[in-house]
C-alpha positions as CSV (number, residue, x, y, z in Angstrom):
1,X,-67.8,-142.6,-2.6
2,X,-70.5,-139.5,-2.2
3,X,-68.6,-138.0,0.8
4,X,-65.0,-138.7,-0.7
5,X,-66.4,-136.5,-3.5
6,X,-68.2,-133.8,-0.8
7,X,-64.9,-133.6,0.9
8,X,-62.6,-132.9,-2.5
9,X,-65.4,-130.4,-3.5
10,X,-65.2,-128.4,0.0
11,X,-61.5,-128.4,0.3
12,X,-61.3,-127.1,-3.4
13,X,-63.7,-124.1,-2.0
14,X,-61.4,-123.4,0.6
15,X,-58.6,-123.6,-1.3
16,X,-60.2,-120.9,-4.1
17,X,-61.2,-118.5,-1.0
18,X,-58.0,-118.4,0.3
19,X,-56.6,-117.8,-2.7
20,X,-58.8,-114.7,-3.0
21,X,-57.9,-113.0,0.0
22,X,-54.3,-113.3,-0.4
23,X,-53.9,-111.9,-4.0
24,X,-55.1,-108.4,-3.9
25,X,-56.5,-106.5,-7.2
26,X,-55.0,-105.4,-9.9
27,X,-57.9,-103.0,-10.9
28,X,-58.1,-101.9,-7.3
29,X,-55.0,-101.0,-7.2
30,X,-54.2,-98.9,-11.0
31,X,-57.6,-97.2,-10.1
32,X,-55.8,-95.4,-6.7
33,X,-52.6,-95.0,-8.7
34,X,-54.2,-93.1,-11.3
35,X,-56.5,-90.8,-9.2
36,X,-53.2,-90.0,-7.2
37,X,-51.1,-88.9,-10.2
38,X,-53.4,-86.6,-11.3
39,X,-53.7,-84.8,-8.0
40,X,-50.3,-83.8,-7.9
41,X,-50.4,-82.7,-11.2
42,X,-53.1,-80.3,-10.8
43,X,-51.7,-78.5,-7.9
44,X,-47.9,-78.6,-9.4
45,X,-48.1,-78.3,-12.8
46,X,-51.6,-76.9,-14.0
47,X,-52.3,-73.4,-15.0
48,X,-55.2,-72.2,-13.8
49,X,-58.4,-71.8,-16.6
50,X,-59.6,-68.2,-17.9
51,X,-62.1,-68.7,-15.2
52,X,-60.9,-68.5,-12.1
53,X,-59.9,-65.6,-10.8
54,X,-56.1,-64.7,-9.3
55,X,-56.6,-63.1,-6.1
56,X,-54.9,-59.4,-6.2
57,X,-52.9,-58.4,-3.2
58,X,-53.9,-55.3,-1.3
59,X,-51.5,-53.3,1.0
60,X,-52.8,-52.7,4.1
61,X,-53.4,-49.4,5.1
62,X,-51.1,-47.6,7.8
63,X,-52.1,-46.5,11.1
64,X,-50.6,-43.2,11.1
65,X,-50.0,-40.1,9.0
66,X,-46.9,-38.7,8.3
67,X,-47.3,-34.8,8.7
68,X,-44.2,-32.5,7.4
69,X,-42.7,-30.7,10.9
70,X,-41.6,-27.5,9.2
71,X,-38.3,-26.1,10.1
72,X,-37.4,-23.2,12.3
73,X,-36.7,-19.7,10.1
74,X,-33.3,-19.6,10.7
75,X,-32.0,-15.3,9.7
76,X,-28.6,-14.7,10.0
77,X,-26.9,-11.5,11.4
78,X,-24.1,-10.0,9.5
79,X,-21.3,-9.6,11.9
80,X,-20.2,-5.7,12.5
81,X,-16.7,-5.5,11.9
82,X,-14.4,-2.2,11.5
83,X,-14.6,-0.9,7.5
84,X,-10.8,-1.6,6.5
85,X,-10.6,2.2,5.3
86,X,-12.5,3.6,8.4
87,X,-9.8,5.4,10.1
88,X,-6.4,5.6,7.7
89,X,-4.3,8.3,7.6
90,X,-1.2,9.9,5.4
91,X,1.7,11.6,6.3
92,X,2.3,14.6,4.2
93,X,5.0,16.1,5.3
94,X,7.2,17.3,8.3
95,X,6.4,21.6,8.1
96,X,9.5,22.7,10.4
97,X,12.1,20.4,11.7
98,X,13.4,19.1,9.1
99,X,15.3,15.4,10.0
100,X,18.8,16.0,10.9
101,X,18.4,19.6,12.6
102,X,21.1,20.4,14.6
103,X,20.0,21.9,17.8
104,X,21.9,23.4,21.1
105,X,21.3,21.5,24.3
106,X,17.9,22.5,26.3
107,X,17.1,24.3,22.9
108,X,13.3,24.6,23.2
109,X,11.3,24.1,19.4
110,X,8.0,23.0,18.0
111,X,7.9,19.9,15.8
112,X,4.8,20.0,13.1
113,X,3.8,17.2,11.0
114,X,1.0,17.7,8.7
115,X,-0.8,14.6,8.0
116,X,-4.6,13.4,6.0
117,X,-7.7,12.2,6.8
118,X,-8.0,9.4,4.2
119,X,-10.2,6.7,5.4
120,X,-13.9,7.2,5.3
121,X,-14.5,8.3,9.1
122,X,-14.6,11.3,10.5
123,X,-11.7,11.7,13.6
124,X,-13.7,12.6,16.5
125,X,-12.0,12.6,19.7
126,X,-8.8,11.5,18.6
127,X,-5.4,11.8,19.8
128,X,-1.4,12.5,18.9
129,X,-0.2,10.5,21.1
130,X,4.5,9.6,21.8
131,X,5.5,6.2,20.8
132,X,8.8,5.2,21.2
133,X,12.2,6.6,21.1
134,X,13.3,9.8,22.9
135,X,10.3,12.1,23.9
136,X,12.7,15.5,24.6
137,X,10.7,16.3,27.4
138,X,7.1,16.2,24.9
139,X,3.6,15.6,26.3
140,X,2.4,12.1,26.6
141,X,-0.9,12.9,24.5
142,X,-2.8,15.8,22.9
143,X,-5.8,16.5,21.6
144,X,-6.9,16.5,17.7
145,X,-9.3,18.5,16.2
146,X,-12.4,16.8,14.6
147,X,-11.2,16.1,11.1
148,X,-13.2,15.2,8.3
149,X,-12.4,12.7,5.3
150,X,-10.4,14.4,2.6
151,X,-9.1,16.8,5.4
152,X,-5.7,17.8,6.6
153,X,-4.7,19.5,9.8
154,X,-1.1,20.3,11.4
155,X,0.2,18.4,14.3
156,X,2.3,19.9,16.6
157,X,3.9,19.1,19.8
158,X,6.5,21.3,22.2
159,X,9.8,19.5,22.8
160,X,13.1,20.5,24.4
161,X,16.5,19.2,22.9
162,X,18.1,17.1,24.7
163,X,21.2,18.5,27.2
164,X,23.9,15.7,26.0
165,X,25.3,16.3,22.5
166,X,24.0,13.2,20.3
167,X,21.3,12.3,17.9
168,X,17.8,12.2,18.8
169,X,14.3,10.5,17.4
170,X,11.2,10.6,19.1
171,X,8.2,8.8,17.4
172,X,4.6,9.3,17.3
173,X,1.6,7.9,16.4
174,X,-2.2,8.7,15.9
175,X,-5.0,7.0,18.7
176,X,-8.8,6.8,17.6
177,X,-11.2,8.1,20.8
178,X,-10.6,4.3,21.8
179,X,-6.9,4.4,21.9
180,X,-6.8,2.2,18.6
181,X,-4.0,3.2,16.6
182,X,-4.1,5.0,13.5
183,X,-2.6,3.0,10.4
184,X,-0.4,5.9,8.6
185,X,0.1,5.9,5.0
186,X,3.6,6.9,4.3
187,X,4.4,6.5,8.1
188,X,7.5,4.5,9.4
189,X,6.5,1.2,9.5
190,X,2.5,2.0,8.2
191,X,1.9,3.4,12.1
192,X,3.6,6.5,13.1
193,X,6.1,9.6,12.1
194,X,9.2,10.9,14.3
195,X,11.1,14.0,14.9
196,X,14.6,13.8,14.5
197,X,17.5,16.2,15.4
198,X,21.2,16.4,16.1
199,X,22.5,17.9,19.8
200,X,25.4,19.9,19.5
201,X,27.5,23.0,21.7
202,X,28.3,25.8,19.8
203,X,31.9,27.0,19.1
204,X,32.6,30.4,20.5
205,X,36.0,31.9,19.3
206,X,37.3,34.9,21.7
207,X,40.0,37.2,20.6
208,X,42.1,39.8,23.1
209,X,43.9,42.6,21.1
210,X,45.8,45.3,22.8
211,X,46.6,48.3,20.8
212,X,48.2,51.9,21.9
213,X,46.1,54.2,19.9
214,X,42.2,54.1,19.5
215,X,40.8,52.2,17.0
216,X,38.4,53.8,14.8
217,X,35.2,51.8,15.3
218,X,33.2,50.2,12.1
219,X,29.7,50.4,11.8
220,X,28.2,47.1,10.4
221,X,25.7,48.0,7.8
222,X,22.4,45.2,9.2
223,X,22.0,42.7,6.4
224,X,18.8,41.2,6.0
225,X,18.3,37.2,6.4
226,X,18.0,35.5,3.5
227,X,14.5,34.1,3.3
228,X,11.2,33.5,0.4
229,X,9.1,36.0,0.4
230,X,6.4,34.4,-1.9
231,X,5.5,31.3,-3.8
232,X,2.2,31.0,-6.7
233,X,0.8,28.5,-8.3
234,X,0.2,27.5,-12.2
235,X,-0.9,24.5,-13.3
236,X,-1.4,23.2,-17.0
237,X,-2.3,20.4,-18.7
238,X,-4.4,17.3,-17.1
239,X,-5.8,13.9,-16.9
240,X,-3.2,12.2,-18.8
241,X,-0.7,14.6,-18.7
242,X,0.0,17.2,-15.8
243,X,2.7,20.1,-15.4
244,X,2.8,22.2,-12.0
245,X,4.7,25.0,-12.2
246,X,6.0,27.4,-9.3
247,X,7.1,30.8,-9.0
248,X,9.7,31.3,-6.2
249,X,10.7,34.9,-4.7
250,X,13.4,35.5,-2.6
251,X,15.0,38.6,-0.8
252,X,18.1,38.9,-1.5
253,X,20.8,36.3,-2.6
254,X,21.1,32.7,-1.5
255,X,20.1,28.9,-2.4
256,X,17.0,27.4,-1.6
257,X,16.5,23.5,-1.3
258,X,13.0,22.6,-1.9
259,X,11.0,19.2,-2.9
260,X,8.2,18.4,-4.4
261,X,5.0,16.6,-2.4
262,X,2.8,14.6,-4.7
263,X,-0.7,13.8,-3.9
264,X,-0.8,9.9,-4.1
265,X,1.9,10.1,-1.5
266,X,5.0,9.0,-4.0
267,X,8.3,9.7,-3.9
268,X,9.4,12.4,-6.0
269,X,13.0,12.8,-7.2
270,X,14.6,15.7,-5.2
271,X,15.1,18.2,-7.8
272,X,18.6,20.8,-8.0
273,X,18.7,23.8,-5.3
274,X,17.8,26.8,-6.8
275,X,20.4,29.6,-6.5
276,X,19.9,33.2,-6.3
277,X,22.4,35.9,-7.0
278,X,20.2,38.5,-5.6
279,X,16.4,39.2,-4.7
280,X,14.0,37.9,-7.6
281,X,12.1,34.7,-9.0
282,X,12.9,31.6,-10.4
283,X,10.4,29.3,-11.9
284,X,10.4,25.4,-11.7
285,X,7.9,23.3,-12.7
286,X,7.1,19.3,-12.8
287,X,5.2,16.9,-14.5
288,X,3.1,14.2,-13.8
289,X,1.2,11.5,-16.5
290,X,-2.2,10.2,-14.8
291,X,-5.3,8.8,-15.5
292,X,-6.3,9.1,-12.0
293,X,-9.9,10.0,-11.3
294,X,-9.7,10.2,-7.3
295,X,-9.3,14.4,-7.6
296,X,-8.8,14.7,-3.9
297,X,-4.8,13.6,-4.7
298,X,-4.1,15.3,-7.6
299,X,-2.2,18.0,-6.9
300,X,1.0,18.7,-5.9
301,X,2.9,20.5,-3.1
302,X,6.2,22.5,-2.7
303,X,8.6,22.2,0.3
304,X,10.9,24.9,1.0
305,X,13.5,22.5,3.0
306,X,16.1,25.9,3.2
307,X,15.6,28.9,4.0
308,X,12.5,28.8,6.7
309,X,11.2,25.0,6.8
310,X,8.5,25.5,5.0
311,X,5.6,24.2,2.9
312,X,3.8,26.0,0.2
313,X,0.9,25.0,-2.1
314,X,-1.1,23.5,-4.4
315,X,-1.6,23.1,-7.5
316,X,-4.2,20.9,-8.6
317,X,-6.2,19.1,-11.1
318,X,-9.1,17.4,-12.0
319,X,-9.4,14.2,-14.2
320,X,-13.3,13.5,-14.8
């Protein structure tokens, strides 16, 4: 009966121990749980206390240092170009030859143009040089005297008429001492001036008379050819309002044809030929409103177109 009992008791101790390794503990286990949690919590989800300290974030310091290269001085060199108004020049007026002369064949004659410095150079070395057209036996070039700004001088060349009857027209320009044309106010076409003349024969009539007795013989009394003697000046008036007047002598009886030449280089009306019953003086006169202040073309010139070819003057003006 003892060791039935002994053998109950030990199996019942067996039985308990097994039991204990096989059912693992509850307080074990909440305790690991717990300690867990709260781990992730404090690195997710806490804010860190007053006490500790945020670490600050310092840039690091660059190995090299930028030094400003300076840039190169750059100057610039205005470019020399020719002054638009350098060399310019204005045709005045042609002082014999007037256009449409009627010349004989081979008839030899001097055409003069008189023409202005107005640009701002002086001509030095310059030359009147044949353009185009017919050159009636002319030079090819000649020679101009140094001319200042403001100045005016004469050009003249030698020409020979032509031996075929017809019309003629020679042009010619102005060259600079290197052979750069001249730009001519007034000019044909802005660049040059021209001579121009008609070629024609001359009609000779020849009468035969036959008479029996002699013929008493007439002595022609010589008559003097019509020409001006003498042209003055007047002026009156000014800036605003201008009046040139001129006083024209003649020797004898006849009709001159005349125009006026203003300074700025326009066109003035051709006035009505002045007609002379016998040697004296007529007066004419014209007018000019301007408020112009460039004195070195105000003024005005008279052209005596018939009898002689040619140009008389000035009067002038100032307008301060």
């Amino acid at each position: 009966m003892k060791n039935k009992t002994r053998l109950f008791g030990l199996m019942l101790i067996f039985t308990l121990f097994l039991s204990a390794c096989n059912l693992p503990s509850k307080n074990v286990e909440d305790t690991a749980s717990t300690a867990a949690a709260q781990t992730v919590e404090a690195l997710l989800g806490v804010t860190p206390s007053a006490g500790i300290s945020t670490p600050s974030l310092t840039p690091l310091p660059i190995p090299f240092t930028l030094t400003p290269i300076p840039l190169a001085a750059v100057s610039f060199t205005p470019v020399v170009t020719a002054t638009a108004n350098c060399n310019v020049a204005q045709f005045i007026a042609d002082i014999t030859i007037p256009d449409g002369t009627v010349m004989t064949p081979n008839q030899a004659f001097v055409k003069k143009w008189r023409v202005k410095n107005i640009g701002t150079c002086t001509w030095t070395g310059f030359s009147l040089v044949f353009d185009s057209g017919d050159a009636m036996s002319g030079v090819a070039s000649k020679a101009i005297s140094t001319l200042a700004p403001g100045q005016e001088v004469d050009l003249e060349v030698s020409l020979t008429a032509p031996s075929a009857v017809g019309g003629y027209r020679g042009y010619w320009r102005i060259n600079t001492n290197e052979n750069a044309l001249v730009p001519i106010v007034n000019g044909n076409q802005g660049k040059s001036f021209y001579v121009d003349i008609k070629v024609q024969t001359g009609a000779t009539a020849t009468s035969t008379a036959t008479t029996t007795a002699a013929t008493p013989t007439a002595t022609a009394t010589p008559v003097s050819t019509f020409a001006i003697t003498s042209v003055s000046f007047t002026s009156s008036g000014g800036c605003g309002s201008f009046t040139a007047i001129a006083e024209i002598t003649t020797n004898g009886a006849g009709t001159v044809n005349f125009h006026w030449i203003r300074g700025d280089g326009a066109t003035v009306p051709v006035p009505p030929a002045l007609v002379f019953a016998a040697a004296g003086t007529q007066s004419v006169s014209i007018s000019w409103s301007t408020t112009s202040t460039d004195n070195d073309k105000n003024w005005f010139d008279i052209y005596i177109d018939s009898p002689g070819n040619l140009q008389f003057g000035r009067a002038s003006f100032t307008c301060p």
